[in-house]
C-alpha positions in Angstrom: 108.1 132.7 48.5 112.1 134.0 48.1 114.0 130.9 46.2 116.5 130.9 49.0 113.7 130.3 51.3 112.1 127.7 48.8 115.9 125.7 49.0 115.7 126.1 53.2 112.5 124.5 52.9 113.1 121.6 50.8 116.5 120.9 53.0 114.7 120.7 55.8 114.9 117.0 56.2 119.0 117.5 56.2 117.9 120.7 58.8 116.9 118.4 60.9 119.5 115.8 61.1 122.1 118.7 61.5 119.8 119.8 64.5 120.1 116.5 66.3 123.5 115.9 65.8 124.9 119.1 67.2 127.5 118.0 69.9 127.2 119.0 72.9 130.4 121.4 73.1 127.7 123.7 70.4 129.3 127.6 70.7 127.0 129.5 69.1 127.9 133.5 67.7 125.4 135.7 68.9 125.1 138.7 66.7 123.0 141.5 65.0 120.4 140.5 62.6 121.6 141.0 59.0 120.0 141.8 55.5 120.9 138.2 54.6 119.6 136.4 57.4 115.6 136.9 56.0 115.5 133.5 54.7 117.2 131.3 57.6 115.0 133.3 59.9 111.6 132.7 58.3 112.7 129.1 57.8 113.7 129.0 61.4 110.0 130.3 62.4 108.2 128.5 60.2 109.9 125.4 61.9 109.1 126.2 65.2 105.9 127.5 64.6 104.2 125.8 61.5 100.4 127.1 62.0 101.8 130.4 61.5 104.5 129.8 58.4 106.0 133.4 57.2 108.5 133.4 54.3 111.1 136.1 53.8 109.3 138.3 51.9 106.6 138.8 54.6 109.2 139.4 57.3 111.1 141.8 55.1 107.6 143.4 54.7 107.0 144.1 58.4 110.3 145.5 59.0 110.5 147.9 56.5 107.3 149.4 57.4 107.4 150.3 61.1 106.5 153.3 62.6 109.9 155.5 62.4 109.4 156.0 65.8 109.4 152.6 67.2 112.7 151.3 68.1 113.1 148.3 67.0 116.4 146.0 67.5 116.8 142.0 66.4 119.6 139.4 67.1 120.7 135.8 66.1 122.3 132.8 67.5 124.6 131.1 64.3 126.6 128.1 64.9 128.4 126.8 61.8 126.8 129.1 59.3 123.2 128.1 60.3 120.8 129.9 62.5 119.4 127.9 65.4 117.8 131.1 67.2 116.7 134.5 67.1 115.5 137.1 69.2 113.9 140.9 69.0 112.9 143.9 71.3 110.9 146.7 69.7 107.2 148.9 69.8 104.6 148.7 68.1 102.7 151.6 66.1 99.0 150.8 67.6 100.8 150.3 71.3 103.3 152.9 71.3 105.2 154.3 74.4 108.6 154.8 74.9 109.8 153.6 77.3 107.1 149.7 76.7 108.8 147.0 74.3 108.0 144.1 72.9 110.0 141.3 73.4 110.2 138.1 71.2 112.5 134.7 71.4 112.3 131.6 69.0 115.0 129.2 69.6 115.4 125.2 68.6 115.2 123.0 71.3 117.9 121.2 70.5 119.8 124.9 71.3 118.2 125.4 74.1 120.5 122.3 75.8 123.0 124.6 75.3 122.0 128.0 77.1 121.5 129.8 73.6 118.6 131.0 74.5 119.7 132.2 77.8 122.3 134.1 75.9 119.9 135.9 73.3 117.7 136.8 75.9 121.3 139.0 77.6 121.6 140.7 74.6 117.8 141.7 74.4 118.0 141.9 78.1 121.6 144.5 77.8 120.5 146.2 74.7 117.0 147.4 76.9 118.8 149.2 79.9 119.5 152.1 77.1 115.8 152.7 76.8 115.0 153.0 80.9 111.6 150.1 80.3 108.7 150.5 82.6 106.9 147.3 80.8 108.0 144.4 78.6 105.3 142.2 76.9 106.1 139.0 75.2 103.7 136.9 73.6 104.3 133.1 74.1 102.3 129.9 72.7 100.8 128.1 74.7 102.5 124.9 73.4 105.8 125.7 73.7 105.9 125.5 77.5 109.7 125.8 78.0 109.5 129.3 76.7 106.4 130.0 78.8 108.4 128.6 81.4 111.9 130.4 80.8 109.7 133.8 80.4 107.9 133.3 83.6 111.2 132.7 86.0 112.6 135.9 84.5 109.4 137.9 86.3 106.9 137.6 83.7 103.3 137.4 84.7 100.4 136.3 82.6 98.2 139.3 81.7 96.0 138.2 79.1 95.0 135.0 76.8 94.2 135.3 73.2 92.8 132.4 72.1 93.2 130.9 68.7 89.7 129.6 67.0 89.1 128.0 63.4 86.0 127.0 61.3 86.2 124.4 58.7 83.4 125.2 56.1 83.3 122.0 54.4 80.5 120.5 52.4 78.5 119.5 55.5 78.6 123.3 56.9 75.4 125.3 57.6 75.6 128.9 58.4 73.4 129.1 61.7 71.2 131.8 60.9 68.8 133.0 58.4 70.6 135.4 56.2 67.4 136.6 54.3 66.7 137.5 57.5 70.1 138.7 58.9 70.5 141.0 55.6 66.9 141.9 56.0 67.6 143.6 58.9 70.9 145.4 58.0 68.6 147.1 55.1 66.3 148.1 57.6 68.9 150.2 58.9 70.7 151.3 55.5 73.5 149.4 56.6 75.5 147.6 53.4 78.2 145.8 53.5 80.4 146.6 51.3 84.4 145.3 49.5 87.1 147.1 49.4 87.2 147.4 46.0 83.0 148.9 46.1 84.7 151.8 48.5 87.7 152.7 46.5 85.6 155.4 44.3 84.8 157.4 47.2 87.5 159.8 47.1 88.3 159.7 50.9 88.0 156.0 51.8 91.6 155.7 53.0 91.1 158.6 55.5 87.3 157.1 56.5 89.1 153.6 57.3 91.9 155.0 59.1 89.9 156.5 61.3 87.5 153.6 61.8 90.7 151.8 62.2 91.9 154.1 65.3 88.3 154.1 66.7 87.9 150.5 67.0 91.5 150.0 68.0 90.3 151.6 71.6 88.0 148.7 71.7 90.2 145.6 71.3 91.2 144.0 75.2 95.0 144.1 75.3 97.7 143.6 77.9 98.6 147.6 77.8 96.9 150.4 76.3 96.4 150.7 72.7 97.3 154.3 70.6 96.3 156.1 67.6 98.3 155.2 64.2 99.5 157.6 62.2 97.9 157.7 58.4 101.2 156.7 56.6 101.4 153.9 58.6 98.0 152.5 58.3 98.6 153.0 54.4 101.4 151.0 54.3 100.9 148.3 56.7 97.1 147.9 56.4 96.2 148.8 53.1 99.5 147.6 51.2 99.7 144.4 53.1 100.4 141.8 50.3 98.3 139.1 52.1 95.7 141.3 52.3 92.1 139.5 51.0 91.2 143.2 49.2 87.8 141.4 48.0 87.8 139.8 51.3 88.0 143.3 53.3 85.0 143.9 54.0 83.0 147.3 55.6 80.1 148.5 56.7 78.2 151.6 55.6 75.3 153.7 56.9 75.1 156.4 54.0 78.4 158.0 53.9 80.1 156.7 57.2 82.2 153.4 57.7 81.3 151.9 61.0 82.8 148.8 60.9 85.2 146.3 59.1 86.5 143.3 58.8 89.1 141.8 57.1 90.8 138.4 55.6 94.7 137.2 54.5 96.6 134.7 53.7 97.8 132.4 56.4 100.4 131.1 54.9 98.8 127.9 55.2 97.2 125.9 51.9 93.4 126.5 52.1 93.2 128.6 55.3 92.6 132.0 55.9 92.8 134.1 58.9 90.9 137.1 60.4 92.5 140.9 61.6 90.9 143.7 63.4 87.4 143.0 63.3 84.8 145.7 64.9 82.0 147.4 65.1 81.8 151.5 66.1 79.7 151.2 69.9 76.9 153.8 68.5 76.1 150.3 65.5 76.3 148.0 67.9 73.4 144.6 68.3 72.6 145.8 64.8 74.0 142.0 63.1 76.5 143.9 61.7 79.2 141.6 63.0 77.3 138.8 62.4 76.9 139.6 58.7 81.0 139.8 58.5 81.0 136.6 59.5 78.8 135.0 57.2 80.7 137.0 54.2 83.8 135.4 55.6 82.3 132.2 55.2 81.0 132.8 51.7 84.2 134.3 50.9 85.8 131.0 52.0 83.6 128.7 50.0 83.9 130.8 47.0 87.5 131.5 46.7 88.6 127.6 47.2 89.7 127.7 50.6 88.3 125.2 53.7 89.0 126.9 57.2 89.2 130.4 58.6 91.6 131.1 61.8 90.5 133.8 64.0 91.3 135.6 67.5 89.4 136.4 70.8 90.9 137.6 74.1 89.6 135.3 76.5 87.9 137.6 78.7 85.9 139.0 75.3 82.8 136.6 76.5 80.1 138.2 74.1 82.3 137.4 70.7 83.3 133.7 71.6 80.0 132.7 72.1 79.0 134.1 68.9 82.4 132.0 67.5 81.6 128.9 68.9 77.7 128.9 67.9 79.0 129.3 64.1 81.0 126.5 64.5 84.5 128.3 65.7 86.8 125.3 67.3 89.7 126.5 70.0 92.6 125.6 68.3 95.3 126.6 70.9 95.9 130.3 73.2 98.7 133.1 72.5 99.7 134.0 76.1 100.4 138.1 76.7 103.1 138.2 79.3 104.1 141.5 81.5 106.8 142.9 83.1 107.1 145.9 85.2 110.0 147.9 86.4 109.7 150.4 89.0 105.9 152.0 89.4 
């Protein structure tokens, strides 16, 4: 973590007694993100959202390795030299269309009082009409109902809930199948499951992952169509993520071919990990192949000195919960995919 975000976090007792103590005349500047306004804006996530704590670093990270396509455009609420908001409107490499954004607003409550929120959302709102949108999507929390709320009066409809599901492997946990069995099986089919690290001699394994990557992809329920990646992209964001688990990515094989991977990373979080893009290609399916990812997640947990694994479903995705929540998976809370439409 950046040292300036180490000082926002240790101040945050003083953070919050600046918070409450705003008056209520607050006027709030409401400008461009700036290169200096990575730590305030991780600490200001981080407070709002504190399952899901990102320093500088990792927002820095994210930025600078978007699609070049994908427009991407940020602003910030300040009052006195301290950020109390912030607010985004971009694409995404995997959902790509130009004229479909994303659309993202943190804001403290105590701003909210004072209409900041309302403002940042004009400025995302104003800085659109450029770009003609058909579709906006913003994810919301389920917790933080004002922003659920707010979202929803501005003609936002729910489309699809991802729902948030951890696993505590502690002393007392007992993997629910037979794995002699389970690995038995995958053997039976020449199917290994196999590191990173085991795949890095083979000369292509970036290309054969990529294009597992962009296969699987197709598969994943969202609230609008998913796209193809490009190769530099999926380098850089997938392979050169810095929380990326590499001895924790794991793939399966069947001879030469990858047909299906999983991964774990850093949280962010002390002891927890969570899951991406897990799959399986549709010609290896109701092989156990997804159930042998999870039960090297598990043994990856236990052997690496972490407790608990976070992971995502999309509600409707009935097949893959019920396999969750027979190994032990809790629901922990639900990421809410909001639309908007314009026109046809």
């Amino acid at each position: 973590m950046d040292t300036d975000e180490e000082s926002y976090g240790n101040r945050y007792q003083q953070d919050v007694q600046w918070y409450t103590t705003m008056n209520a005349t607050m006027n709030a500047t409401i400008r461009c993100f700036e290169e200096r306004d990575y730590p305030q804006l991780a600490h200001l996530y981080s407070t709002l959202h504190p399952d899901d704590l990102m320093d500088a670093a990792e927002i820095r990270f994210f930025d600078k390795t978007r699609d070049p396509r994908c427009v991407f455009t940020r602003f910030v609420a300040e009052v006195d030299g301290r950020l109390v908001g912030a607010a985004s409107y971009g694409q995404e490499a995997d959902t790509y269309h130009p004229h479909k954004f994303n659309v993202w607003l943190d804001v403290l409550p105590e701003a909210r009082a004072h209409h900041i929120h309302q403002a940042l959302y004009d400025r995302v709102d104003t800085g659109l009409a450029q770009h003609q949108p058909t579709m906006l999507l913003a994810t919301l929390p389920s917790y933080d109902r004002d922003i659920v709320d707010f979202f929803r009066r501005r003609g936002f409809a729910e489309k699809l809930r991802q729902l948030e599901l951890r696993l505590t492997v502690d002393d007392g946990y007992t993997f629910p199948y037979d794995t002699e069995v389970l690995f038995g099986r995958l053997r039976d089919h020449d199917i290994v499951i196999r590191t990173l690290p085991d795949v890095e001699a083979d000369p292509d394994y970036a290309r054969k992952l990529f294009r597992l990557r962009n296969t699987l992809d197709q598969q994943v329920p969202f609230a609008y169509p998913v796209t193809p990646v490009n190769f530099a992209w999926f380098q850089q964001r997938i392979l050169g993520n810095p929380n990326l688990k590499r001895d924790g990515f794991f793939i399966a094989t069947h001879g030469d071919d990858f047909v299906g991977m999983s991964a774990l990373y850093d949280s962010g979080q002390e002891g927890v990990l969570e899951t991406g893009l897990t799959g399986v290609r549709a010609d290896y399916r109701r092989q156990g192949i997804a159930l042998g990812f999870k039960e090297r997640a598990v043994r990856y947990v236990r052997e690496s000195g972490h407790h608990t694994v976070r992971t995502w479903n999309a509600e409707t995705n009935e097949s893959v919960l019920a396999l969750n929540r027979k190994l032990g998976f809790e629901p922990h809370t639900a990421y809410i995919e909001h639309v908007k439409t314009f026109g046809d």
